[in-house]
Biotite code that builds the C-alpha atoms (Angstrom):
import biotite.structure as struc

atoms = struc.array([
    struc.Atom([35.036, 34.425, 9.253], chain_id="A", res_id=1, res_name="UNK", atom_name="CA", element="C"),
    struc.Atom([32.505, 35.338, 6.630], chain_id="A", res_id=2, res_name="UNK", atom_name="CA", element="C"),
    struc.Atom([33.468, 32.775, 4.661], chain_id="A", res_id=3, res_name="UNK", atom_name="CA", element="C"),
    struc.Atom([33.056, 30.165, 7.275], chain_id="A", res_id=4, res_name="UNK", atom_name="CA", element="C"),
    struc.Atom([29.602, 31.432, 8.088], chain_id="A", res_id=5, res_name="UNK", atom_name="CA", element="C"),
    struc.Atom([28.172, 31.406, 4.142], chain_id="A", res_id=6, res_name="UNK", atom_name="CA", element="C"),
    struc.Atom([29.073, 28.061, 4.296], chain_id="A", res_id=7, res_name="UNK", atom_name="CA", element="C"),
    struc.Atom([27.708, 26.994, 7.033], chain_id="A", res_id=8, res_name="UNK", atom_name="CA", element="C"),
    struc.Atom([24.771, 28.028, 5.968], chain_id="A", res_id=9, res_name="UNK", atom_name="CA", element="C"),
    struc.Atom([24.437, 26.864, 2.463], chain_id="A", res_id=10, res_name="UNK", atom_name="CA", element="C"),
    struc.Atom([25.347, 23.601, 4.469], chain_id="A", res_id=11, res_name="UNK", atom_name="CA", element="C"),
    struc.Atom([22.253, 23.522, 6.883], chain_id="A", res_id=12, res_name="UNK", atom_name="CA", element="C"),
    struc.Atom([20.284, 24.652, 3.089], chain_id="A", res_id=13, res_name="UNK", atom_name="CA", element="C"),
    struc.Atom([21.742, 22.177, 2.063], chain_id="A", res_id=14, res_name="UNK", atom_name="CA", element="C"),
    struc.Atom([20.374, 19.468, 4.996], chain_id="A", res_id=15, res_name="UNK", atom_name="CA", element="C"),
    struc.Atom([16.839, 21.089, 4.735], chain_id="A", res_id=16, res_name="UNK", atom_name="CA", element="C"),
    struc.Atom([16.350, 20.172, 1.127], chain_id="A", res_id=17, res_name="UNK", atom_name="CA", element="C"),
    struc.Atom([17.912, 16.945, 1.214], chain_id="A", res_id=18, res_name="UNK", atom_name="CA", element="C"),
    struc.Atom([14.998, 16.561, 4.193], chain_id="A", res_id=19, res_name="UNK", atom_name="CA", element="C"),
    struc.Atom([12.187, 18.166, 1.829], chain_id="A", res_id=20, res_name="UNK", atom_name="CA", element="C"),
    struc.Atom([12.808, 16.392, -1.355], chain_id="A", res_id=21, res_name="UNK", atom_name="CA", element="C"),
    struc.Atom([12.984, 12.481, 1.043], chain_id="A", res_id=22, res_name="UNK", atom_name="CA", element="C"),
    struc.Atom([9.549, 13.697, 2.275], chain_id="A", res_id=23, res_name="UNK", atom_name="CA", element="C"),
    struc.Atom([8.329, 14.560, -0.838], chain_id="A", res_id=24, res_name="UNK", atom_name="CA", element="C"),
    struc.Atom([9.731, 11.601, -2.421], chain_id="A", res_id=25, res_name="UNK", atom_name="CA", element="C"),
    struc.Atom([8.133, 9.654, 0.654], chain_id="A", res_id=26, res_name="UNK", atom_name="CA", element="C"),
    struc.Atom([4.369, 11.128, 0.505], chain_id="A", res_id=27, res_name="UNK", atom_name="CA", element="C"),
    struc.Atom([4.926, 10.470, -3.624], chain_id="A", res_id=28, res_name="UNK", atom_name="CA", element="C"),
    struc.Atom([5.381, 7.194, -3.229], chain_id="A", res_id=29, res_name="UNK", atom_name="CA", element="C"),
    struc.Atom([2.230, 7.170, -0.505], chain_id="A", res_id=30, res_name="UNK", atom_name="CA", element="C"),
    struc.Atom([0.163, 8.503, -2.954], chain_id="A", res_id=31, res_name="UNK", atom_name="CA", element="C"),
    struc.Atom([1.061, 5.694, -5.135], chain_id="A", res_id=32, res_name="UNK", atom_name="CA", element="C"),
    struc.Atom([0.077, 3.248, -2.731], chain_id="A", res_id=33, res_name="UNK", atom_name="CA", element="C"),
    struc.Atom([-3.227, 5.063, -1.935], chain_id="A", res_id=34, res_name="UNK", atom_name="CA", element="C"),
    struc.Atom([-4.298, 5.064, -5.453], chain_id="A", res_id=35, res_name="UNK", atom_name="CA", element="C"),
    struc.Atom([-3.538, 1.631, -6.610], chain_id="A", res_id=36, res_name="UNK", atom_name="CA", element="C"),
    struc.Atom([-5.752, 0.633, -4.099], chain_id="A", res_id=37, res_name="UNK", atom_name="CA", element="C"),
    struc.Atom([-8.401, 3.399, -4.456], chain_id="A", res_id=38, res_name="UNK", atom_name="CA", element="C"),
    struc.Atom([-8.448, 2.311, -8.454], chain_id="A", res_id=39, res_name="UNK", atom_name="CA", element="C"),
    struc.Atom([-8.744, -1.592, -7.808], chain_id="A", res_id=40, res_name="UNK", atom_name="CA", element="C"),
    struc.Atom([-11.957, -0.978, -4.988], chain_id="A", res_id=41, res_name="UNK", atom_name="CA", element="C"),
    struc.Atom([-13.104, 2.017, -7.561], chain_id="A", res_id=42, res_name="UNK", atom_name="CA", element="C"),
    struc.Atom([-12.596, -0.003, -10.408], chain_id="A", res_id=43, res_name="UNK", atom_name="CA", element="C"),
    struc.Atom([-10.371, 2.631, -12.046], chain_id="A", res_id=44, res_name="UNK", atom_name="CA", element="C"),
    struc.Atom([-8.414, 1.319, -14.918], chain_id="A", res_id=45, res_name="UNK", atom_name="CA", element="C"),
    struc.Atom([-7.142, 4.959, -16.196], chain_id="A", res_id=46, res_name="UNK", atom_name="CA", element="C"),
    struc.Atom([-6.093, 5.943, -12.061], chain_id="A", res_id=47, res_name="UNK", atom_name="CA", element="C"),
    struc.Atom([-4.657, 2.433, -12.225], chain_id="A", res_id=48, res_name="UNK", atom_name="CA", element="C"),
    struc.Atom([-2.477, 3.486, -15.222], chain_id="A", res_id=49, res_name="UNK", atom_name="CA", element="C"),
    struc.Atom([-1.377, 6.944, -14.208], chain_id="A", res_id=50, res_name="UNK", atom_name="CA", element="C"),
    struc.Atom([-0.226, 5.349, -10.990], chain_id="A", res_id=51, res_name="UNK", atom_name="CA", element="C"),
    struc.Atom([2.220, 3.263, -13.304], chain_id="A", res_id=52, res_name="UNK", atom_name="CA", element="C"),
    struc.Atom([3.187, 6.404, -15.404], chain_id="A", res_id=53, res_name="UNK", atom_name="CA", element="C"),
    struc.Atom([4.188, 8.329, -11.952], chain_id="A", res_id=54, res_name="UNK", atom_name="CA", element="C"),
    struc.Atom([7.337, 5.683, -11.166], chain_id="A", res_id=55, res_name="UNK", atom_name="CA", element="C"),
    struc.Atom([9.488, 7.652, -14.048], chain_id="A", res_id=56, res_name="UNK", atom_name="CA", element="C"),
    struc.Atom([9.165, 10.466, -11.577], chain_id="A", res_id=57, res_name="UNK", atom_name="CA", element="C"),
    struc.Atom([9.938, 8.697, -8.301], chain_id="A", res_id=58, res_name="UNK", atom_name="CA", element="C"),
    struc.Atom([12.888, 7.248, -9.935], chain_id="A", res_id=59, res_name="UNK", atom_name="CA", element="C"),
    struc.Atom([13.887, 10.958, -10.809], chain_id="A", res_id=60, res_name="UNK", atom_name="CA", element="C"),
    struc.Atom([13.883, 11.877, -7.600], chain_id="A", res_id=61, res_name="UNK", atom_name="CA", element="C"),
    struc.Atom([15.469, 9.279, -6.138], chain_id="A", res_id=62, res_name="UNK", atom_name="CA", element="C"),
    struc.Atom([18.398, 10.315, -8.108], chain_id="A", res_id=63, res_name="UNK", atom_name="CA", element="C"),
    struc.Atom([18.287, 13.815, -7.163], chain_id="A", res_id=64, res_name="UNK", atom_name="CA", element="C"),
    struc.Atom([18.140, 12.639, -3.541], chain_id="A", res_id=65, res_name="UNK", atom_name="CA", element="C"),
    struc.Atom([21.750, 10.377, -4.106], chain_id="A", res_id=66, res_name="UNK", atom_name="CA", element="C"),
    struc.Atom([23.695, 12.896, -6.221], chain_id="A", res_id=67, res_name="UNK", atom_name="CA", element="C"),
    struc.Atom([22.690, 15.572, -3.692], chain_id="A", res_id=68, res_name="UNK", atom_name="CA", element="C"),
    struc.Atom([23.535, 13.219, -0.489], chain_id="A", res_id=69, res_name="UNK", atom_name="CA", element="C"),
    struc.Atom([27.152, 12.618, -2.422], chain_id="A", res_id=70, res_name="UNK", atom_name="CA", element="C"),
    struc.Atom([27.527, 16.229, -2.998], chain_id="A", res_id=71, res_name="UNK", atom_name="CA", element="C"),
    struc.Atom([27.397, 17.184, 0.166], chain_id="A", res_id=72, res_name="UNK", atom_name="CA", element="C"),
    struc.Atom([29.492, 14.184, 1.016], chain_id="A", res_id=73, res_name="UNK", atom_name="CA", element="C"),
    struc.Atom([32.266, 15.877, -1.547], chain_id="A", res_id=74, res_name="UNK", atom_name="CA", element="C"),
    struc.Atom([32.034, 19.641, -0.892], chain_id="A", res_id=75, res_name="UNK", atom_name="CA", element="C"),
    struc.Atom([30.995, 19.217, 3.171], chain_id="A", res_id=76, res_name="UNK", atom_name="CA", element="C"),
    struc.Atom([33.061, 16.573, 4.523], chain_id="A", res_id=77, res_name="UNK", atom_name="CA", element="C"),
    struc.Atom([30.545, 16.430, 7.655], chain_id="A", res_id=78, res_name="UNK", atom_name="CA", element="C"),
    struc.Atom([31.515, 14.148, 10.361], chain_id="A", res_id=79, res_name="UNK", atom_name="CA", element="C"),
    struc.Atom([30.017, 12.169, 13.298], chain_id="A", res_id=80, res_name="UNK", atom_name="CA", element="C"),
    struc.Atom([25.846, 12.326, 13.471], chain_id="A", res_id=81, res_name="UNK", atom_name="CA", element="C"),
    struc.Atom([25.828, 14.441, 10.073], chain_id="A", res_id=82, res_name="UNK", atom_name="CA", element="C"),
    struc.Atom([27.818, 11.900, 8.671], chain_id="A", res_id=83, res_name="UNK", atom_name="CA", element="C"),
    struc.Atom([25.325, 9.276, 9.823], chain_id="A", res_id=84, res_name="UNK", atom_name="CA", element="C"),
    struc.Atom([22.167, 11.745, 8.277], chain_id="A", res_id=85, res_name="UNK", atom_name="CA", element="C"),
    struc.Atom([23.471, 11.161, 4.888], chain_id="A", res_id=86, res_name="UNK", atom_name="CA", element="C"),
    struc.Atom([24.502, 7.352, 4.683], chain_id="A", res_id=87, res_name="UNK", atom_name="CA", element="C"),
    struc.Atom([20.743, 6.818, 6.264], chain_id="A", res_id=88, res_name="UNK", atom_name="CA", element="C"),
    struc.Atom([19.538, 8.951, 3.324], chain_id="A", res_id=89, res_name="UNK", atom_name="CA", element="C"),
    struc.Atom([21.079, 6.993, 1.161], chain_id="A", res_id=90, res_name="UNK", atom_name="CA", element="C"),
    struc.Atom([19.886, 3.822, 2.685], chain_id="A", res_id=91, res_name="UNK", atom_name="CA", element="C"),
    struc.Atom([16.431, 5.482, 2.936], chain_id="A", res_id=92, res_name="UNK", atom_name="CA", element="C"),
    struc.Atom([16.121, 6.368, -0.095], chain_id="A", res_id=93, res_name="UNK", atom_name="CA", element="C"),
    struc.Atom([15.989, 3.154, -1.687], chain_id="A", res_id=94, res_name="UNK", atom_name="CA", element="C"),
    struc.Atom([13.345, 1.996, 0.599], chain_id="A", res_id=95, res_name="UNK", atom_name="CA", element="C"),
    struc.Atom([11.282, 4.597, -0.521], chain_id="A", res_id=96, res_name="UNK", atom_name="CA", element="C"),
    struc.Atom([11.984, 3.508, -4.224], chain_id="A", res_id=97, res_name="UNK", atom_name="CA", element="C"),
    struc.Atom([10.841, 0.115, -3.504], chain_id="A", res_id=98, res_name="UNK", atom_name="CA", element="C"),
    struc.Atom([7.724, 1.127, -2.216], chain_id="A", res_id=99, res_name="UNK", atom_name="CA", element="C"),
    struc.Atom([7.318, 2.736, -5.522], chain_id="A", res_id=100, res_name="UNK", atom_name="CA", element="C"),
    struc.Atom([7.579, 0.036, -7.440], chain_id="A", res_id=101, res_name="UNK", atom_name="CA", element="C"),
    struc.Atom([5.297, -1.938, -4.977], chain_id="A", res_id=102, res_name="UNK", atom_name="CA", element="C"),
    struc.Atom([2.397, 1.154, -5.729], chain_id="A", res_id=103, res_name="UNK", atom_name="CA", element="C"),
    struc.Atom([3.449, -0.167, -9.693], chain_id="A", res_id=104, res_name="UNK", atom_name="CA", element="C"),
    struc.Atom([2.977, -3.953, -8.839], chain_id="A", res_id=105, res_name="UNK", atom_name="CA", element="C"),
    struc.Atom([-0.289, -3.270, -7.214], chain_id="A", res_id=106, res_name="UNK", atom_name="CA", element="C"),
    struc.Atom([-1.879, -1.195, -10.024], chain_id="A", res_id=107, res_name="UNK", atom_name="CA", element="C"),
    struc.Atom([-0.755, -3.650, -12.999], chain_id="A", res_id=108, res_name="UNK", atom_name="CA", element="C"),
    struc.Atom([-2.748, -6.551, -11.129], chain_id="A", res_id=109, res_name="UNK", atom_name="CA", element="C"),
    struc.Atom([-5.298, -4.255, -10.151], chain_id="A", res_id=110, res_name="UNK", atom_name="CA", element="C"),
    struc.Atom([-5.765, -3.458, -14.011], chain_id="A", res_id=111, res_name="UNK", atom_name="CA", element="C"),
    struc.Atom([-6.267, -7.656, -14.734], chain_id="A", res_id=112, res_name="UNK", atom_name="CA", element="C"),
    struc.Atom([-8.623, -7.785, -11.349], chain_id="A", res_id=113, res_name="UNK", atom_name="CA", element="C"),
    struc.Atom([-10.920, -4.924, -13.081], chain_id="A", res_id=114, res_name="UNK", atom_name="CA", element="C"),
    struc.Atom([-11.005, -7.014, -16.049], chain_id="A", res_id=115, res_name="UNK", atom_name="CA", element="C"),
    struc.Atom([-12.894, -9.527, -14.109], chain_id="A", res_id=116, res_name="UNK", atom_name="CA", element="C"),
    struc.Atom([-16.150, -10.048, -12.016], chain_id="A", res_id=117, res_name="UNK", atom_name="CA", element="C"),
    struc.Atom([-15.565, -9.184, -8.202], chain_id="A", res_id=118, res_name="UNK", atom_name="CA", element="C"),
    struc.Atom([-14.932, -11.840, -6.310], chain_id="A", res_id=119, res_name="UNK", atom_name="CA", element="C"),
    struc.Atom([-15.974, -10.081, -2.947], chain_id="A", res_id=120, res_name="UNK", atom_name="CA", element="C"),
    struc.Atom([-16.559, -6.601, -1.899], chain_id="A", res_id=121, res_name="UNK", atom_name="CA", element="C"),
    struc.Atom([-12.925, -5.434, -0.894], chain_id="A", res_id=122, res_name="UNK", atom_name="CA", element="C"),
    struc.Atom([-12.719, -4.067, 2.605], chain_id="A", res_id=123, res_name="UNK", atom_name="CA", element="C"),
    struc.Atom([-9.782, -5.497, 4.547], chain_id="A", res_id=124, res_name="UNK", atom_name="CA", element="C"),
    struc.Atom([-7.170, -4.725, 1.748], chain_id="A", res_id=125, res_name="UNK", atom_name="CA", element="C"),
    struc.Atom([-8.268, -0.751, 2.235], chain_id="A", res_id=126, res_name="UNK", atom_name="CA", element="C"),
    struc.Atom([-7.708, -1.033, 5.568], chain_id="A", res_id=127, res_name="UNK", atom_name="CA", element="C"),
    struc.Atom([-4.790, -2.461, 5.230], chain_id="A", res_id=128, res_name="UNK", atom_name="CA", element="C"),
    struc.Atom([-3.290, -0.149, 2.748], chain_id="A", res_id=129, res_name="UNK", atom_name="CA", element="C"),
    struc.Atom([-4.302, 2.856, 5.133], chain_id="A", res_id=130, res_name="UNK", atom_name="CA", element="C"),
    struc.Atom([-1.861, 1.033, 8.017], chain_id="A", res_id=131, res_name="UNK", atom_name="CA", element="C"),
    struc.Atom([0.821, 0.553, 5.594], chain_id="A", res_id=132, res_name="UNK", atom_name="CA", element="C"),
    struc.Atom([0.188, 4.341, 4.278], chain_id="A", res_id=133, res_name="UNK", atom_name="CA", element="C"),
    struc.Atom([0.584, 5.604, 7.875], chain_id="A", res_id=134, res_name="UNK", atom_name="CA", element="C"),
    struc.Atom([3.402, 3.739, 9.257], chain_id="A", res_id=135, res_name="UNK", atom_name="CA", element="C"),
    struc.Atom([5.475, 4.833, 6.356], chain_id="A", res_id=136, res_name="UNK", atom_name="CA", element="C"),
    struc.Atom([4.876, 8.500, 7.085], chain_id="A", res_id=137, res_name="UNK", atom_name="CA", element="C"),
    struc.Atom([5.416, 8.031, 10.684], chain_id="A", res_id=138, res_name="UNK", atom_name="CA", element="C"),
    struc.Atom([8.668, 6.340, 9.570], chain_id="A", res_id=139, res_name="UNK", atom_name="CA", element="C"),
    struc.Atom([9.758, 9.230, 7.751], chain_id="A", res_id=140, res_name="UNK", atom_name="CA", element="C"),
    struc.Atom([8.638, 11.882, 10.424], chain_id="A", res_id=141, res_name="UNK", atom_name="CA", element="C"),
    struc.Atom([10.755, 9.913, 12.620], chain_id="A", res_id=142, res_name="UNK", atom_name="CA", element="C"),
    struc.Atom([14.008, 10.086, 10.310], chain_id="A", res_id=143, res_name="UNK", atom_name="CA", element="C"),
    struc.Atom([13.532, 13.930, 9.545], chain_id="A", res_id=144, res_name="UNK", atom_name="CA", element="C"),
    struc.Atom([12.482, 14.936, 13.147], chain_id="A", res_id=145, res_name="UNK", atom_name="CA", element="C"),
    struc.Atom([15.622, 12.063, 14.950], chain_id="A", res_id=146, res_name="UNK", atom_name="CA", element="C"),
    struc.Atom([12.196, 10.692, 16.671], chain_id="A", res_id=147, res_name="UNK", atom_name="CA", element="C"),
    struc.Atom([14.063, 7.235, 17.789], chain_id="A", res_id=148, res_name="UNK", atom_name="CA", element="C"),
    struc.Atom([10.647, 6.726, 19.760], chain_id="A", res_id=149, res_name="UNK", atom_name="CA", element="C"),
    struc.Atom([8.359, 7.357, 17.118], chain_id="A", res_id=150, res_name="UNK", atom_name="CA", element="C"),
    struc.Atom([10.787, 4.510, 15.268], chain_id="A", res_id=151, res_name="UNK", atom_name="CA", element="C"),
    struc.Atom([10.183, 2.223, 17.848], chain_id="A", res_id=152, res_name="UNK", atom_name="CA", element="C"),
    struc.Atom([6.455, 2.386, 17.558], chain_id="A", res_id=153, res_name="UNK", atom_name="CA", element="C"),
    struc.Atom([6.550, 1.864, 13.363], chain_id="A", res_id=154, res_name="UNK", atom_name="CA", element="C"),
    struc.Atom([8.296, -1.081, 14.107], chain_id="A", res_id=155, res_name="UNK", atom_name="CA", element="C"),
    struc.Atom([5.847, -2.527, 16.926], chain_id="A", res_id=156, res_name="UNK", atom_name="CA", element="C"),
    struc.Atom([3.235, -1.328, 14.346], chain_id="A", res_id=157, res_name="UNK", atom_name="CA", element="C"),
    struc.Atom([4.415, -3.169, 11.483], chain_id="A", res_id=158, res_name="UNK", atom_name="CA", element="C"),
    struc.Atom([3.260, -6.425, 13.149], chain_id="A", res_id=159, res_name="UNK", atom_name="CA", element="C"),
    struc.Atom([-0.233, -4.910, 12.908], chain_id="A", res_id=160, res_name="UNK", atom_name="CA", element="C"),
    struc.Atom([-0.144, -5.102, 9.200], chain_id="A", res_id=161, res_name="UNK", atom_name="CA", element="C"),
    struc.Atom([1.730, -8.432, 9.423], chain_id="A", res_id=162, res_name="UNK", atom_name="CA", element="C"),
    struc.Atom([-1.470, -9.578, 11.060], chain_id="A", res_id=163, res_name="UNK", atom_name="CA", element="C"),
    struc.Atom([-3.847, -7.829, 8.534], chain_id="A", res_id=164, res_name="UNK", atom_name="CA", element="C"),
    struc.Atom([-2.126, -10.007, 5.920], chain_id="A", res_id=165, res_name="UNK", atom_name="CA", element="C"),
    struc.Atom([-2.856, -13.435, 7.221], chain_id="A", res_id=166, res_name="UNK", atom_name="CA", element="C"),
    struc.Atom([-6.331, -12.292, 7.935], chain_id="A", res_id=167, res_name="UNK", atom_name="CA", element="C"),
    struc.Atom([-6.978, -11.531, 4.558], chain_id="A", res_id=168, res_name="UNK", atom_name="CA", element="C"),
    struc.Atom([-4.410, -14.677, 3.228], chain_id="A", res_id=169, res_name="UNK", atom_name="CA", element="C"),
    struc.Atom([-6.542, -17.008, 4.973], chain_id="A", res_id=170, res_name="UNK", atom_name="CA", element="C"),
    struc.Atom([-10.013, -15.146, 4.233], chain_id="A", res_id=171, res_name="UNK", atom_name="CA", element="C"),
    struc.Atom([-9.074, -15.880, 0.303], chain_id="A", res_id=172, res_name="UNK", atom_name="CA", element="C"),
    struc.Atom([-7.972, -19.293, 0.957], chain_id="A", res_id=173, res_name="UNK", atom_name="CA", element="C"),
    struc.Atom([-11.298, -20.357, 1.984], chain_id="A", res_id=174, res_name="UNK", atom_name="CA", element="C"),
    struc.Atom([-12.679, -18.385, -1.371], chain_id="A", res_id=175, res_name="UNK", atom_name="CA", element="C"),
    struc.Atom([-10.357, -20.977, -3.321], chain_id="A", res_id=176, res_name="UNK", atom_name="CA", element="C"),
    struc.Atom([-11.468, -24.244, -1.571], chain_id="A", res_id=177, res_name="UNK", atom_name="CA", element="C"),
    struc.Atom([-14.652, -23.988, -1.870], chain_id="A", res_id=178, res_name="UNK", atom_name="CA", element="C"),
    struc.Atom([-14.953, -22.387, -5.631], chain_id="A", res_id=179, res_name="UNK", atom_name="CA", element="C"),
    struc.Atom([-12.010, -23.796, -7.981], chain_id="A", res_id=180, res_name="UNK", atom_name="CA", element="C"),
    struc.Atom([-13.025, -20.593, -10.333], chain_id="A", res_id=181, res_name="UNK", atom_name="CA", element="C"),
    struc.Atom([-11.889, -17.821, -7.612], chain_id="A", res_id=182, res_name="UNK", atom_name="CA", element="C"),
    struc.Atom([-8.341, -19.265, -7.261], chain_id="A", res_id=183, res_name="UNK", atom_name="CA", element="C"),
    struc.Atom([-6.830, -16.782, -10.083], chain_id="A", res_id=184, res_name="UNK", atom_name="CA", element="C"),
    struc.Atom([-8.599, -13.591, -8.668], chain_id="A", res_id=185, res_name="UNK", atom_name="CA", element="C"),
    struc.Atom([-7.841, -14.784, -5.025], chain_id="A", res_id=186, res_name="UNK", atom_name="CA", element="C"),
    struc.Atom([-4.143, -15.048, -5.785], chain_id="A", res_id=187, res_name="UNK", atom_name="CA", element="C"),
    struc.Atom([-4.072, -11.741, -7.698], chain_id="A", res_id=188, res_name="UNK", atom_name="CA", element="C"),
    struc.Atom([-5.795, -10.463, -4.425], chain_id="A", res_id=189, res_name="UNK", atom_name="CA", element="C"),
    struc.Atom([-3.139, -12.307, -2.049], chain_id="A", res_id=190, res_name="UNK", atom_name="CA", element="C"),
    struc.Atom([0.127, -11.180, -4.165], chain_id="A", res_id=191, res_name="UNK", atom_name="CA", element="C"),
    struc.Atom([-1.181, -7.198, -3.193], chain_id="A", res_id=192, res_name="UNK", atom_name="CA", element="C"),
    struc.Atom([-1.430, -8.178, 0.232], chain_id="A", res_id=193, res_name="UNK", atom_name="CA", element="C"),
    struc.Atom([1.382, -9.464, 0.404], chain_id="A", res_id=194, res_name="UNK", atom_name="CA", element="C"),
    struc.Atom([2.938, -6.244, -1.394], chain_id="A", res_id=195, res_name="UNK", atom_name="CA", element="C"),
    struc.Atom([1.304, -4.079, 1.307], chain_id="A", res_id=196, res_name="UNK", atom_name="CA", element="C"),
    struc.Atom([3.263, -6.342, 3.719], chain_id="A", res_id=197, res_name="UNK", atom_name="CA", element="C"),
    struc.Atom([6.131, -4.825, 2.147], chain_id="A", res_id=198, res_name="UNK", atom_name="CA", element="C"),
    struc.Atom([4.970, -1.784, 2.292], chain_id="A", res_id=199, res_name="UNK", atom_name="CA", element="C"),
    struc.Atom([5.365, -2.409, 6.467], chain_id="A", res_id=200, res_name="UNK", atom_name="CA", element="C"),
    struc.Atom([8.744, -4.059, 5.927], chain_id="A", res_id=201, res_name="UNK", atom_name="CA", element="C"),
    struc.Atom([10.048, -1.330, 4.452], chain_id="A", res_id=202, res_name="UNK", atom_name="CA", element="C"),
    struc.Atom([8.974, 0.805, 6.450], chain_id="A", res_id=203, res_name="UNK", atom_name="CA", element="C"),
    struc.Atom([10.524, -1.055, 9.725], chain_id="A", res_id=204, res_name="UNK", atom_name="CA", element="C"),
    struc.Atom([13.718, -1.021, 7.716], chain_id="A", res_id=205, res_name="UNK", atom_name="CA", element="C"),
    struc.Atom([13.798, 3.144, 7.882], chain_id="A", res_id=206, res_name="UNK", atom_name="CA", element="C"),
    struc.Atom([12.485, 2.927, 11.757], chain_id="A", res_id=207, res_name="UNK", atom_name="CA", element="C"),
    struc.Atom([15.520, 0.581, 12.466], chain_id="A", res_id=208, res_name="UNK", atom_name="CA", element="C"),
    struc.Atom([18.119, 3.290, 10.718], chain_id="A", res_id=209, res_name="UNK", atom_name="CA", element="C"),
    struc.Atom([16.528, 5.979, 12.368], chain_id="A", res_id=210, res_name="UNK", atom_name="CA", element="C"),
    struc.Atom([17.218, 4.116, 15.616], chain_id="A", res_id=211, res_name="UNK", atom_name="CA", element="C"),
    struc.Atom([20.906, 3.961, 14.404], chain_id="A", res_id=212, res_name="UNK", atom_name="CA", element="C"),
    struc.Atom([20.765, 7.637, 13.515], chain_id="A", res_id=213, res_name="UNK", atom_name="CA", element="C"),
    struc.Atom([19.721, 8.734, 16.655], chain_id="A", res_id=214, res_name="UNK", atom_name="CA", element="C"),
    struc.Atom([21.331, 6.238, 19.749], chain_id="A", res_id=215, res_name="UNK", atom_name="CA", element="C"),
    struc.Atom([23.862, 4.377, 17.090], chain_id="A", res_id=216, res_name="UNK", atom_name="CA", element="C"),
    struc.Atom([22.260, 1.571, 18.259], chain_id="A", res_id=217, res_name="UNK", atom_name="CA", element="C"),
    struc.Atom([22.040, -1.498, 14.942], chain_id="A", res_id=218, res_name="UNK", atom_name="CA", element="C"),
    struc.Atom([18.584, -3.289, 15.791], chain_id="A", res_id=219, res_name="UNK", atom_name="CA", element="C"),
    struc.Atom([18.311, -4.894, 12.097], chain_id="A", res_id=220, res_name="UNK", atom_name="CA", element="C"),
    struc.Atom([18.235, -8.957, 12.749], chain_id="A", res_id=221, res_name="UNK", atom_name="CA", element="C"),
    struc.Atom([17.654, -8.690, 16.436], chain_id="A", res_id=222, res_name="UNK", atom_name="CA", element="C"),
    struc.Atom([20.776, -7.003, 17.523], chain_id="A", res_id=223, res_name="UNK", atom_name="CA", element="C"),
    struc.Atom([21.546, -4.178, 20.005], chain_id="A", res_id=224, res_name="UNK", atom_name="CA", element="C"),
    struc.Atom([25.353, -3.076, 19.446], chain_id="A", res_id=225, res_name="UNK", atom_name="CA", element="C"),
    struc.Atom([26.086, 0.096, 20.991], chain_id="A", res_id=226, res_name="UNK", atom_name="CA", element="C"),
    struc.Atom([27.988, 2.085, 19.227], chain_id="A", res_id=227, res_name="UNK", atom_name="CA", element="C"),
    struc.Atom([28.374, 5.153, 21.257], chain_id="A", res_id=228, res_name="UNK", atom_name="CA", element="C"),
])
């Protein structure tokens, strides 16, 4: 019997750090969102660049976060909903990952926008970035907390920032129609909206798992199959 009770122990430790390092790994990759947009209003080349050198990092992490989730898929063997905790992890994780790389995307063409003259004084992109920012730590708190209601509302919210991004995709269209010489730094301007859509996709994608985690309901593509 005291066997059986260490181990269930250093299984629940086990479960809390896998949920510590994801929200780390999640507000990391926030951070890398907030900044690549802080350095292109700012015009902060050298924030710009250390938001670059902090992917090596994520990327570490993200590896800790799968050979941990198959660990305790080797030495655990857990079954039913804990079984379901880990393959969302692993799904999860990637999201997170790509979001990343999206902070990355946004601060290299934030680096060649701060090369150039303004071509208006940024305020819906901020905005923006702040939705993105919050629905992907509301996604999270919904995974780590089984929240399938908190889930829900990412996913109703991610049509908020779908919205922000054709406000701001038809704001710069206008820019290139009437001036020829904005069209480069309006489609550099665009192309990080359009990550920050992302941003909100991928976020939905970890509301939609966390949906299956908690009611084993699959939402993804329109669907409902209950799964008991």
């Amino acid at each position: 019997m005291p066997d059986r009770e260490h181990t269930s122990k250093h299984y629940e430790q086990q479960l809390r750090i896998l949920k510590e390092k994801l929200l780390l790994m999640s507000h990391q990759a926030e951070q890398m969102i907030s900044d690549s947009i802080r350095a292109l209003v700012d015009r902060r080349p050298t924030l710009a660049e250390d938001v670059i050198k902090r992917d090596d990092d994520l990327d570490k992490l993200e590896i800790e976060i799968d050979n941990l989730c198959y660990q305790i898929l080797a030495l655990e063997q857990p079954v039913a909903r804990d079984l379901r905790f880990i393959a969302t992890a692993l799904k999860i994780v990637k999201d997170i990952e790509r979001i990343g790389d999206i902070g990355v995307n946004i601060a290299e063409r934030g680096i060649e926008l701060i090369q150039e003259p303004e071509l208006k004084r940024l305020v819906d992109l901020p905005i923006m970035a702040e939705a993105a920012q919050r629905i992907l730590k509301e996604s999270l708190d919904a995974f780590v907390n089984s929240d399938a209601e908190l889930a829900e509302k990412v996913i109703d919210n991610d049509r908020l920032v779908d919205g922000l991004y054709e406000q701001i995709f038809r704001e710069l269209l206008t820019y290139m129609l009437e001036d020829t010489r904005s069209i480069s730094r309006a489609i550099k301007l665009i192309f990080i909206a359009k990550h920050l859509e992302r941003v909100g996709d991928h976020s939905a994608n970890i509301a939609e798992m966390v949906v299956f985690l908690v009611r084993g309901q699959d939402i993804r593509h329109g669907t409902r199959l209950d799964r008991g």
